[in-house]
C-alpha positions as CSV (number, residue, x, y, z in Angstrom):
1,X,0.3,35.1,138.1
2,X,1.6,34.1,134.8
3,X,4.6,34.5,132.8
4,X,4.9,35.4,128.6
5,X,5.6,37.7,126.0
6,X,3.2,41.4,126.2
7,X,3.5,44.3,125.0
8,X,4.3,47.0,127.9
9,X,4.7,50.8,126.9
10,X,3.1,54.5,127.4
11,X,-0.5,54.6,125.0
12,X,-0.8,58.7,124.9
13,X,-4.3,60.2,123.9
14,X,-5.6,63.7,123.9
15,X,-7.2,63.0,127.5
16,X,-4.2,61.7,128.9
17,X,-1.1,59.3,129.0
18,X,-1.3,55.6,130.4
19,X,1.5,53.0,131.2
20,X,-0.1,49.3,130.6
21,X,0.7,46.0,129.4
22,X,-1.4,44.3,126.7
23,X,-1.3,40.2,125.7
24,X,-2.5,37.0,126.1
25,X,-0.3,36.0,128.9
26,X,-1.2,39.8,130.4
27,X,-5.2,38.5,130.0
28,X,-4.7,34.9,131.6
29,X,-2.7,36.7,134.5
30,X,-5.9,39.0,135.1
31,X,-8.1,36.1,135.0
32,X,-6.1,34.0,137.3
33,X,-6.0,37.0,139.7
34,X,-10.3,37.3,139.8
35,X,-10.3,33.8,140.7
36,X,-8.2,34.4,143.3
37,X,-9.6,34.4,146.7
38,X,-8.2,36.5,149.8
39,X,-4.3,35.7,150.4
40,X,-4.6,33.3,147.9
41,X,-1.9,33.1,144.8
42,X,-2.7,31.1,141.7
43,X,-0.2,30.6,138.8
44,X,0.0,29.1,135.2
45,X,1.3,26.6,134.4
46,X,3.9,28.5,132.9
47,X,4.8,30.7,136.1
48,X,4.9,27.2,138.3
49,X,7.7,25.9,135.7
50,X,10.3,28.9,136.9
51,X,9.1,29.1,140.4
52,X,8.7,25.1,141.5
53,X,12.0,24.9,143.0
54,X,11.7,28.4,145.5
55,X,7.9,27.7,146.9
56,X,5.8,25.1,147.8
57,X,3.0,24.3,144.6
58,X,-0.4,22.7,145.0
59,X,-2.4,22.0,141.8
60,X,-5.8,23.4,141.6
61,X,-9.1,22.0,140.2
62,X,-11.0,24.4,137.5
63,X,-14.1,22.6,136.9
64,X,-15.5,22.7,132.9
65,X,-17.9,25.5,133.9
66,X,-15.4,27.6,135.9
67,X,-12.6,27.3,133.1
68,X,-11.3,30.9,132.3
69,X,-12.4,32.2,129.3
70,X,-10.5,32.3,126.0
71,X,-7.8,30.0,127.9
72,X,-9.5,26.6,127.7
73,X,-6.4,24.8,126.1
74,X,-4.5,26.0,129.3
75,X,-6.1,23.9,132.1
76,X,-3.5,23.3,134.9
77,X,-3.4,25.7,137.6
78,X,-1.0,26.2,141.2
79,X,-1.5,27.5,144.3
80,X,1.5,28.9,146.0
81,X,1.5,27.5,149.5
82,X,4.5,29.3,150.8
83,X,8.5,29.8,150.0
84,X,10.5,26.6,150.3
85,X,13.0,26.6,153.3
């Protein structure tokens, strides 16, 4: 998960009609998500700044090799453990 600004709108074409979202902070969210494993949430660094105080954040480990692509100056990532009580 990650929060920014995107661009979010119907993109028509002959074939057919689409609803997406296009953006950097759209890509890192994609990326984020394919690193994911089963059940598992992982957030920006962004995203953990308005959710820290409703659920329980780890930080993660991306090792140099594993960093996500096209993101390298964002390198701190979360894992959502579960909703605070």
């Amino acid at each position: 998960m990650n929060t920014g600004y995107s661009i979010v709108g119907s993109i028509p074409t002959k074939e057919r009609e689409e609803f997406t979202a296009i953006g950097s902070s759209v890509n890192l969210a994609s990326r984020l998500e394919s690193r994911a494993r089963a059940n598992q949430i992982i957030v920006s660094s962004h995203m953990r700044d308005r959710i820290h105080n409703q659920f329980d954040i780890e930080p993660i480990t991306v090792k140099v090799e594993e960093e996500i692509r096209a993101f390298e100056y964002e390198r701190e990532y979360y894992e959502v453990l579960g909703k605070i009580i």
